[in-house]
C-alpha positions as CSV (number, residue, x, y, z in Angstrom):
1,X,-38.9,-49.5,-2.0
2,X,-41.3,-49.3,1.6
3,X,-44.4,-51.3,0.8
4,X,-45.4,-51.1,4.6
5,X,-44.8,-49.8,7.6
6,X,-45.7,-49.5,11.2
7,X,-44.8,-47.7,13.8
8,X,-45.9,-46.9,17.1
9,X,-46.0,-44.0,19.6
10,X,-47.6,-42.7,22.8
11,X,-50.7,-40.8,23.5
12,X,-50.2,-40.0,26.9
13,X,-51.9,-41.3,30.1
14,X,-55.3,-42.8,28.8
15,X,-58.1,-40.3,29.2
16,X,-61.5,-40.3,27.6
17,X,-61.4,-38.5,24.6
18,X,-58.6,-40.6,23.5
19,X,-61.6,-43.4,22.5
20,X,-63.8,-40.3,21.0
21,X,-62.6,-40.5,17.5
22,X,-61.6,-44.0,17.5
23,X,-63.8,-47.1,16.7
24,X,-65.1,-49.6,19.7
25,X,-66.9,-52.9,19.9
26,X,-69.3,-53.1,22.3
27,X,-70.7,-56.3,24.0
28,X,-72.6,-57.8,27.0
29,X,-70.9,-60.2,29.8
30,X,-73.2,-60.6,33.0
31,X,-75.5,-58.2,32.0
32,X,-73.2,-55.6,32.3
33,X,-72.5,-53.3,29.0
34,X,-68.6,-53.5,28.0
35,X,-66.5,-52.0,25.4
36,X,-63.3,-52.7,24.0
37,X,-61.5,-50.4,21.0
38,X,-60.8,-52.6,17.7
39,X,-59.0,-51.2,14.9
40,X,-60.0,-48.3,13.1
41,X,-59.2,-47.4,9.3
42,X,-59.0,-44.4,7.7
43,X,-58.4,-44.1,4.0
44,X,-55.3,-42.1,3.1
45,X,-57.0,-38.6,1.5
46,X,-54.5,-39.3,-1.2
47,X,-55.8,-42.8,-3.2
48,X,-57.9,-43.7,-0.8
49,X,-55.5,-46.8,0.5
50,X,-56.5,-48.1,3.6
51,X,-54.8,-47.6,7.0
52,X,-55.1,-49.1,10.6
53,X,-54.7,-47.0,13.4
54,X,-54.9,-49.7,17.0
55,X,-55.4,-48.0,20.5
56,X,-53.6,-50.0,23.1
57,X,-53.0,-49.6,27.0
58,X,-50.0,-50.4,29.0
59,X,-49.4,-49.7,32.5
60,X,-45.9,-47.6,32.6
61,X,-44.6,-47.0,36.5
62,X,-48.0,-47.3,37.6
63,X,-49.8,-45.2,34.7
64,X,-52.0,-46.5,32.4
65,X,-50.0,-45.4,29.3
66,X,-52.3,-45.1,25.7
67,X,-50.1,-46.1,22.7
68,X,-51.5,-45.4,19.6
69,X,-50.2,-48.2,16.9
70,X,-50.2,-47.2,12.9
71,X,-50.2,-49.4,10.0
72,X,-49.4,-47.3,6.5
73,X,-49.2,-49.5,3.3
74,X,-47.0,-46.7,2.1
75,X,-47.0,-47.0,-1.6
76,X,-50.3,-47.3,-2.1
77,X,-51.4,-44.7,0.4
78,X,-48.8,-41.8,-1.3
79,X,-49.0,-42.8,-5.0
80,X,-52.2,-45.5,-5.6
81,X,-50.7,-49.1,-6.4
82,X,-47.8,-51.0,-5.2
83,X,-47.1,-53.3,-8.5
84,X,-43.6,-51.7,-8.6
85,X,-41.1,-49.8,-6.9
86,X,-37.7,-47.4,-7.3
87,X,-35.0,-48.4,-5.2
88,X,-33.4,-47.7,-1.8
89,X,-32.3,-44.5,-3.5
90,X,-35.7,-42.7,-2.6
91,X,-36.2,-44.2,0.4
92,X,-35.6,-40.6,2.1
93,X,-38.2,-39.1,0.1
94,X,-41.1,-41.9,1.1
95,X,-40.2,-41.2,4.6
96,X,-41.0,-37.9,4.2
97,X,-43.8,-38.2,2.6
98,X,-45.1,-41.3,5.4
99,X,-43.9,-37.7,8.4
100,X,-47.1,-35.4,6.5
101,X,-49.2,-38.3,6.4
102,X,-49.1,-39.5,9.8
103,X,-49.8,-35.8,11.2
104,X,-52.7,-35.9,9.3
105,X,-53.9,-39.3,10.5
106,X,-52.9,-38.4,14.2
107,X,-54.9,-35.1,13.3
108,X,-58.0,-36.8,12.0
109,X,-58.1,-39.4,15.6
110,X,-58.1,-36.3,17.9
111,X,-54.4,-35.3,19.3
112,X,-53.9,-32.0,20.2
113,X,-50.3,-30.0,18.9
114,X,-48.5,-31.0,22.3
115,X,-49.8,-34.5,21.8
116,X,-48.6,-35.0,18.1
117,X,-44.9,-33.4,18.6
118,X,-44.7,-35.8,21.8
119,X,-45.9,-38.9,19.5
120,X,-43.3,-37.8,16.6
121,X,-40.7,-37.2,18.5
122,X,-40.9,-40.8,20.7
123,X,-42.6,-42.8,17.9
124,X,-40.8,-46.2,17.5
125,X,-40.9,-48.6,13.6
126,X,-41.8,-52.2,14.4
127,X,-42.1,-52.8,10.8
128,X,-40.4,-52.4,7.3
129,X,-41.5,-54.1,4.5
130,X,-38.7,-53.2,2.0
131,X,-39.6,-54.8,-1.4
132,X,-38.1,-55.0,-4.8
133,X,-38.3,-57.4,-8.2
134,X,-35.5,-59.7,-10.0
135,X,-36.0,-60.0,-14.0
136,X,-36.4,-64.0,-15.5
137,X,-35.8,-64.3,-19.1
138,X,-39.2,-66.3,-19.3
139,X,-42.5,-67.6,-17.6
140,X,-40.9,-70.9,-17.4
141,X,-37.3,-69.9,-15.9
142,X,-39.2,-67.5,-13.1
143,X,-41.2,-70.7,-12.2
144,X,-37.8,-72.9,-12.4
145,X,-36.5,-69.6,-9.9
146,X,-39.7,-70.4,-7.4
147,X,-39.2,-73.8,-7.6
148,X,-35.9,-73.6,-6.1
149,X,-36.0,-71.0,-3.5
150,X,-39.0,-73.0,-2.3
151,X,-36.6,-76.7,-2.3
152,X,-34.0,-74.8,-0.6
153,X,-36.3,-72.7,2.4
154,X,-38.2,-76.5,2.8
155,X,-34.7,-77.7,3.4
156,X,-34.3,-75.2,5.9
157,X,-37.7,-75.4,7.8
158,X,-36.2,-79.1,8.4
159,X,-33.4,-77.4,10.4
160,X,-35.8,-75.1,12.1
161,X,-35.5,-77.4,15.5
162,X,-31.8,-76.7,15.5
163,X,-30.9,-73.6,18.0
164,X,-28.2,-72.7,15.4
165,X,-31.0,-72.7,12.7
166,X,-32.3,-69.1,12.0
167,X,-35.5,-69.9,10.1
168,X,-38.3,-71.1,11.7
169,X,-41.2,-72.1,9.3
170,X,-41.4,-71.8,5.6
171,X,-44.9,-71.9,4.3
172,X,-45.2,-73.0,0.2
173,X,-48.4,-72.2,-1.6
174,X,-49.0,-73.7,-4.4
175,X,-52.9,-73.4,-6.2
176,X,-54.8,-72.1,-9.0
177,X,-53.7,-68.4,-7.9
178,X,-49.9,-69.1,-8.5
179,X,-46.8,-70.3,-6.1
180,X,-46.2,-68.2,-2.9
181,X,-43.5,-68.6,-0.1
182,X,-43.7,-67.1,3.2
183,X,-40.7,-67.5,5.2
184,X,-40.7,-66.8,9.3
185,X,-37.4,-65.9,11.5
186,X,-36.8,-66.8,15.0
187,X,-36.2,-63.1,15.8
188,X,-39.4,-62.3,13.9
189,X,-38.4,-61.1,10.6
190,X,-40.1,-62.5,8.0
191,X,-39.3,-62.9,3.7
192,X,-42.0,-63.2,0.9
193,X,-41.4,-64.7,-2.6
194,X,-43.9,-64.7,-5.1
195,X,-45.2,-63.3,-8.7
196,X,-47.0,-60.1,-8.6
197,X,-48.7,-60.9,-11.9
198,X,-50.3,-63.8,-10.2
199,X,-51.6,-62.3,-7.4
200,X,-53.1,-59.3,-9.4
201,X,-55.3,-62.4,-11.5
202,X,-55.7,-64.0,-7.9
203,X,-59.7,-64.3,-6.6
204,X,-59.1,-65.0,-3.0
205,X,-60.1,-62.2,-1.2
206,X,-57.2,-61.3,0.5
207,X,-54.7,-61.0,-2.4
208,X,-57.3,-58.7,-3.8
209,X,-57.1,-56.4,-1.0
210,X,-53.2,-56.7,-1.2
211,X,-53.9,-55.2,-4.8
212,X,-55.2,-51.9,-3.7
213,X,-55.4,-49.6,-7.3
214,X,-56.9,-45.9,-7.6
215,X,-59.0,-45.4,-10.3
216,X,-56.1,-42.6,-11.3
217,X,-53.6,-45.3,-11.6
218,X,-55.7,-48.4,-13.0
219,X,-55.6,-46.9,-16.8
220,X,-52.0,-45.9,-16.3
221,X,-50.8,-49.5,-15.7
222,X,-52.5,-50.9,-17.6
223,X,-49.9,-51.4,-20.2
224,X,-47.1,-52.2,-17.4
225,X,-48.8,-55.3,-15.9
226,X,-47.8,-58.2,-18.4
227,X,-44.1,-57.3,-18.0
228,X,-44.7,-58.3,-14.2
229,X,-45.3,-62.4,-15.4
230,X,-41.7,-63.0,-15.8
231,X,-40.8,-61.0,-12.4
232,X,-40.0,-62.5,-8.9
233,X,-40.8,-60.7,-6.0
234,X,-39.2,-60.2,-2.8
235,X,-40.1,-58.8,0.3
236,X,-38.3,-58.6,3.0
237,X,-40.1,-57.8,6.4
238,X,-37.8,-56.0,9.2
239,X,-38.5,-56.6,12.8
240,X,-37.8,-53.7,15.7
241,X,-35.3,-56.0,16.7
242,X,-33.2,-56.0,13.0
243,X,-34.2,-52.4,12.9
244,X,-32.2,-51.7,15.8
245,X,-29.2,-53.4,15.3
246,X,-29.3,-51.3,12.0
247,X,-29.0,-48.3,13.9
248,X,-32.7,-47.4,12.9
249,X,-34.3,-46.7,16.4
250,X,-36.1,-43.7,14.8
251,X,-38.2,-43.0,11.5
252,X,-35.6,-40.3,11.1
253,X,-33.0,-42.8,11.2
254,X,-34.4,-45.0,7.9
255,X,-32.1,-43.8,4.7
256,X,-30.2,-45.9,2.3
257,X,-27.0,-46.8,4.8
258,X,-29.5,-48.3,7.3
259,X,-32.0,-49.8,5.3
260,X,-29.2,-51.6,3.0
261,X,-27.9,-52.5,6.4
262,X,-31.2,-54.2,7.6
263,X,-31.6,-56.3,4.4
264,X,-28.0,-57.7,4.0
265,X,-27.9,-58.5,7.5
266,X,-31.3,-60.5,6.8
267,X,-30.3,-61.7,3.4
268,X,-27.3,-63.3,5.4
269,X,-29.5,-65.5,7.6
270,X,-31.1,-66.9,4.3
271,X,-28.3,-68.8,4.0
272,X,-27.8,-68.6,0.2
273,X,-24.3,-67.7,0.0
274,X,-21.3,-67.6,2.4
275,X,-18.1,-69.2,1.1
276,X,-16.2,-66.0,0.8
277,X,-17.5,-65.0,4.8
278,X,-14.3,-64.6,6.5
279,X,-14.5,-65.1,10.2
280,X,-13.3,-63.0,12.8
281,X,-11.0,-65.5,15.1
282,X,-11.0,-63.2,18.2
283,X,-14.6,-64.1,18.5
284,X,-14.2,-68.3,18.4
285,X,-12.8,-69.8,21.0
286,X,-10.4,-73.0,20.4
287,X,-12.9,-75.5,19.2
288,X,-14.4,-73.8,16.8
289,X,-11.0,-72.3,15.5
290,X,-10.1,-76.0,14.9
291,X,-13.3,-76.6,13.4
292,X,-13.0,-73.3,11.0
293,X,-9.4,-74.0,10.0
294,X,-10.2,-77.8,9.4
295,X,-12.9,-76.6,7.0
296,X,-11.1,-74.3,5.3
297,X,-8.5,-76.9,4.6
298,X,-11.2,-79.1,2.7
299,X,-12.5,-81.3,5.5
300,X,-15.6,-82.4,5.6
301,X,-15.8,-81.8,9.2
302,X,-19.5,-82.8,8.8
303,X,-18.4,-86.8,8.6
304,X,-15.4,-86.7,10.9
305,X,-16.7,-84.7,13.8
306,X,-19.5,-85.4,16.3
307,X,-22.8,-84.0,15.8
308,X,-22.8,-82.1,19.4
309,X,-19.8,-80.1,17.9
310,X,-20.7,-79.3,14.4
311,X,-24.1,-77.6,16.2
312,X,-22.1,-75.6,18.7
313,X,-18.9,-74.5,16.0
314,X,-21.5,-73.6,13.8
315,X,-23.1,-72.0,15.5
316,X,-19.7,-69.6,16.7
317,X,-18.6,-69.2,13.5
318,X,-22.1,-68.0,12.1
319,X,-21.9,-65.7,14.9
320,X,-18.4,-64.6,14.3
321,X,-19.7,-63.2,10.3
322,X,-17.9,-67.1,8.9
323,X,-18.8,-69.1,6.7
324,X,-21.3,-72.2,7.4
325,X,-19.6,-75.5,7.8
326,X,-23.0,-77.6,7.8
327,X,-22.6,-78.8,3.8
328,X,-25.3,-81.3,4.5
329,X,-27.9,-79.1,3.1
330,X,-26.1,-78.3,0.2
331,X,-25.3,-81.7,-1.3
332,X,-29.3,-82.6,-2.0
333,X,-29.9,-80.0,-4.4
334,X,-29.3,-80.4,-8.0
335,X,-28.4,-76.4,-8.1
336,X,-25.8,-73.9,-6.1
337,X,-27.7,-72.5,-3.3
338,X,-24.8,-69.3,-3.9
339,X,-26.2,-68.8,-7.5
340,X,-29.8,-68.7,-6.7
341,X,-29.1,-66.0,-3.6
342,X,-27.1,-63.6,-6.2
343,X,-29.8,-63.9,-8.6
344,X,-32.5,-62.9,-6.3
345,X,-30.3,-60.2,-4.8
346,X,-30.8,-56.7,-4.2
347,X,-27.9,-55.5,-6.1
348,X,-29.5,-57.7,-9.6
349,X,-33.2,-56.3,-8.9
350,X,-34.9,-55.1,-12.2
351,X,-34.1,-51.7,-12.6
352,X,-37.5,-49.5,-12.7
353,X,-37.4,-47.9,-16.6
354,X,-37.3,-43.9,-17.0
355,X,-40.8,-43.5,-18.1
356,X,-42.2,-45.9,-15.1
357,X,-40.4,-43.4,-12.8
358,X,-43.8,-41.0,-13.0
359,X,-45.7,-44.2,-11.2
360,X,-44.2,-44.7,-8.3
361,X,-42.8,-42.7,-5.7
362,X,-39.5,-40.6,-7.0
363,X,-37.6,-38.1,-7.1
364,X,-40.2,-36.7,-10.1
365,X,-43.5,-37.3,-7.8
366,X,-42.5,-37.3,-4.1
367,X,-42.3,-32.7,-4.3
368,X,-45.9,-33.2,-5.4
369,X,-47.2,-35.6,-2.9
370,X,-45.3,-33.6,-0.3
371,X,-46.8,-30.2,-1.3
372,X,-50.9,-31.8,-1.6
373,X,-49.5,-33.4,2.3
374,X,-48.6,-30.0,3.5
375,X,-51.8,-28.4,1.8
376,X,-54.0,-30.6,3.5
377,X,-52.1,-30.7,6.9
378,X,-53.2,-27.0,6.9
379,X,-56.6,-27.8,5.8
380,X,-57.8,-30.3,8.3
381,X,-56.0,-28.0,11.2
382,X,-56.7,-24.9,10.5
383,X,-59.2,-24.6,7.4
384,X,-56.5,-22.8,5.4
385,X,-57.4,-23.2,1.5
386,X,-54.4,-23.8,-0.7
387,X,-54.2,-21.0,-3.8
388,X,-54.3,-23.5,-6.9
389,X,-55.2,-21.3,-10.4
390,X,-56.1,-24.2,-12.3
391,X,-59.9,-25.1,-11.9
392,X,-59.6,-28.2,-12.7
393,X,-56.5,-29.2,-10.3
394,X,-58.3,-27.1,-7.4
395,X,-61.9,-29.0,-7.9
396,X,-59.7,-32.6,-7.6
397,X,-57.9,-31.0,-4.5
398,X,-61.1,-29.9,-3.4
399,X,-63.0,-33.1,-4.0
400,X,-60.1,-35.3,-2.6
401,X,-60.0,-33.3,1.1
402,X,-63.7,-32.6,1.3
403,X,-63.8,-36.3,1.3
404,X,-61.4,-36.7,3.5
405,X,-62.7,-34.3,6.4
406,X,-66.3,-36.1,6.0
407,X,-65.2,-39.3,6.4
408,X,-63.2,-38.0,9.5
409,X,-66.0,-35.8,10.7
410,X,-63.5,-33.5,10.7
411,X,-64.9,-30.1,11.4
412,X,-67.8,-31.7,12.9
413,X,-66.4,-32.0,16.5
414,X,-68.9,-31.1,19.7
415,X,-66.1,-29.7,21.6
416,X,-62.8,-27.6,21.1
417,X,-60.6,-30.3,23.1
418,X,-61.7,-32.8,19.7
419,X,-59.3,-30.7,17.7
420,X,-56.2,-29.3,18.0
421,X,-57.0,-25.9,17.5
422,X,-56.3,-23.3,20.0
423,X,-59.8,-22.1,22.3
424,X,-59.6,-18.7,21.4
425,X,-59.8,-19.9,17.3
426,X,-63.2,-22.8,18.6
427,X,-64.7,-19.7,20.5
428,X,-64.2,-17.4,17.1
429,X,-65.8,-20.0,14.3
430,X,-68.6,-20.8,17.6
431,X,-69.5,-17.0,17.6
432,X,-69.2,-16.4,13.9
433,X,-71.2,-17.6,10.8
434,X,-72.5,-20.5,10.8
435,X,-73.6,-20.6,7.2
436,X,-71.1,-24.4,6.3
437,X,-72.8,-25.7,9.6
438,X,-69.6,-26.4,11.2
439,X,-67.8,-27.8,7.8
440,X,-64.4,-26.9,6.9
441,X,-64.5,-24.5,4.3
442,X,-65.0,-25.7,0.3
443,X,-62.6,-24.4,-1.9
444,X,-64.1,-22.6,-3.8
445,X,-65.8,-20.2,-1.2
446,X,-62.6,-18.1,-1.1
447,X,-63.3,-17.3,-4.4
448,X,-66.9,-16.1,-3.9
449,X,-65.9,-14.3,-0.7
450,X,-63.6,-11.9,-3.2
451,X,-66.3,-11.9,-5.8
452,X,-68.0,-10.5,-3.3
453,X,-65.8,-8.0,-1.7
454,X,-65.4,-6.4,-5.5
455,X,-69.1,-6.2,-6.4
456,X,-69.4,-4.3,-3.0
């Protein structure tokens, strides 16, 4: 269901090892050297997805305040492709999966154990991208489905002056690479429409990196990709304002109740469908009651009452969970705006098939992904091996989290306040053997340490 998220936490008051681990760009004005920290990305020790961590600085009653800002395309960072998802029912499970990972991210930039319980317990979502599919019957019929979601948000983004309006741009794409719709809110949520299928064949460079695929995944779907051509996608993109009036002011707080919450309330300000809204009249005041109830009675209040008024009811009434009395929009289109909303609705998304459930993140994979997050949380903090009896398993561990802690230089670090291990434990691996030259530990030298001890 999560196809991104972001969220964002303080450090603490800035100091300067909070820049040690992260990356900088460095440039001359006047002749005097300056720096400035960019974004830095790590690759998830999982698939090797891409995240962006961003450093920022804000003054808080007088203190400069570092606030460290993560971006986490969640299903290709925990299972290795984002072609497909399960529904809102696992959205619990991702989330706990996305609380391992970001330890291990605010881990590899540097925090110390304070640091990281202070940043989980205060961090803050600015972003969900929630994301699901609606099943055509044919190529042709989910380009006739484009076709008129497109008409109808154009329709809109002619409104967009209005202050009743809710939409503010719609941007249609329409090339070689397929059709694509990016719709922009006032409040600064934001709806993508589009066919997977095509972006997959796309060549521009940025739908290729929206395409992210392990090479454990790649054969595996293989087989799945051509059902995606007769697919429409949808993906909604929650803002920390929707999120809050959700009741999501916390990661904690994201399940199915609050998430469902977040996309109705935003399918509503689509527009599709509200005939069957029914107002509540101790919110309208007298005008707009007389506007409402004229309506209801089958007036087209748009011809027989001034402009100024339809703007302002309509605006009330909107406001009050009614129905919208502007029918303008309606009458240019040669299909029923209500039909197209219900087929693109959550509630009539293609339902992911049994045997797809082992490719995405489930209740079947998500005890895995959780128990490799856990082993390597323990790994990159305190060395600790996991005990895995099949070879094969424990050299792909070993392979996937060696990688990891070289491209973090973890285990590398000059100085014991780099890492978030205790003194005492820096001044014990300092003073012992230095035979790994400051590496964490391979997994298989536990193994030749009790060879060892039983040829002794």
């Amino acid at each position: 269901m999560l196809d991104k998220v972001i969220i964002n936490g303080p450090w603490g008051p800035v100091q300067s090892h909070h820049l040690r681990r992260l990356a900088q760009v460095s440039y001359h004005r006047f002749l005097q050297a300056k720096a400035k920290q960019t974004t830095t990305y790590i690759n998830s020790p999982l698939t090797g997805a891409q995240m962006e961590v961003v450093y920022r600085v804000k003054k808080v009653a007088g203190t400069n305040m570092g606030y460290v800002q993560i971006t986490i395309p969640v299903a290709t960072a925990l299972i290795g492709h984002n072609r497909f998802h399960a529904g809102l029912e696992v959205i619990r499970l991702e989330i706990k999966c996305l609380e391992l990972l970001v330890k291990i991210l605010l881990v590899s930039i540097g925090m110390t154990p304070a640091e990281i319980r202070h940043y989980m317990k205060m961090v803050r979502p600015q972003l969900l991208e929630l994301t699901w599919h609606n099943q055509t019957a044919s190529v042709d019929a989910r380009k006739a489905c484009q076709n008129r979601i497109n008409d109808l948000m154009r329709t809109k983004r002619g409104l967009s002056s209005r202050h009743d309006a809710l939409i503010d741009d719609a941007e249609i794409n329409d090339s070689k690479s397929g059709v694509s719709l990016k719709v922009t809110f006032k409040n600064g949520d934001g709806y993508r429409n589009y066919n997977k299928a095509e972006q997959i064949k796309s060549r521009r460079k940025k739908a290729r990196a929206e395409n992210f695929i392990s090479d454990a995944m790649r054969p595996k779907l293989a087989t799945v990709t051509p059902a995606l051509e007769v697919q429409v996608r949808n993906e909604l993109l929650a803002c920390e304002q929707t999120l809050r009036e959700a009741g999501i002011q916390h990661p904690r707080d994201i399940n199915t109740k609050t998430a469902g919450a977040a996309m109705e309330a935003m399918w509503d300000s689509m527009g599709f469908d509200d005939s069957d809204r029914v107002a509540d009249e101790s919110q309208l005041n007298d005008s707009a009651k007389d506007t409402l109830r004229r309506f209801l009675a089958g007036e087209d209040v748009t011809e027989t009452l001034p402009k100024y008024r339809i703007s302002r009811d309509r605006k009330a009434i909107l406001d009050a969970n009614g129905p919208d009395i502007d029918t303008r929009t309606k009458k240019r289109f040669r299909f029923n705006p209500a039909n197209l909303g219900s087929q693109l609705h959550y509630k009539n998304r293609w339902r992911l098939p049994d045997e797809l459930r082992d490719f995405v993140v489930s209740e079947r994979t998500a005890p895995a992904i959780m128990e490799e997050l856990e082993q390597g949380l323990a790994f990159v903090t305190d060395a600790e091996l996991p005990e895995i009896a099949d070879p094969e398993k424990r050299a792909a561990w070993n392979q996937r989290w060696q990688r990891f802690a070289r491209e973090e230089w973890l285990g590398k670090l000059s100085t014991p306040e780099d890492t978030w291990k205790e003194t005492a434990d820096s001044e014990d691996s300092d003073s012992g053997d230095s035979e790994n030259g400051g590496n964490l530990p391979d997994a298989g030298d536990s193994e030749q340490r009790e060879d060892r001890d039983s040829d002794s």
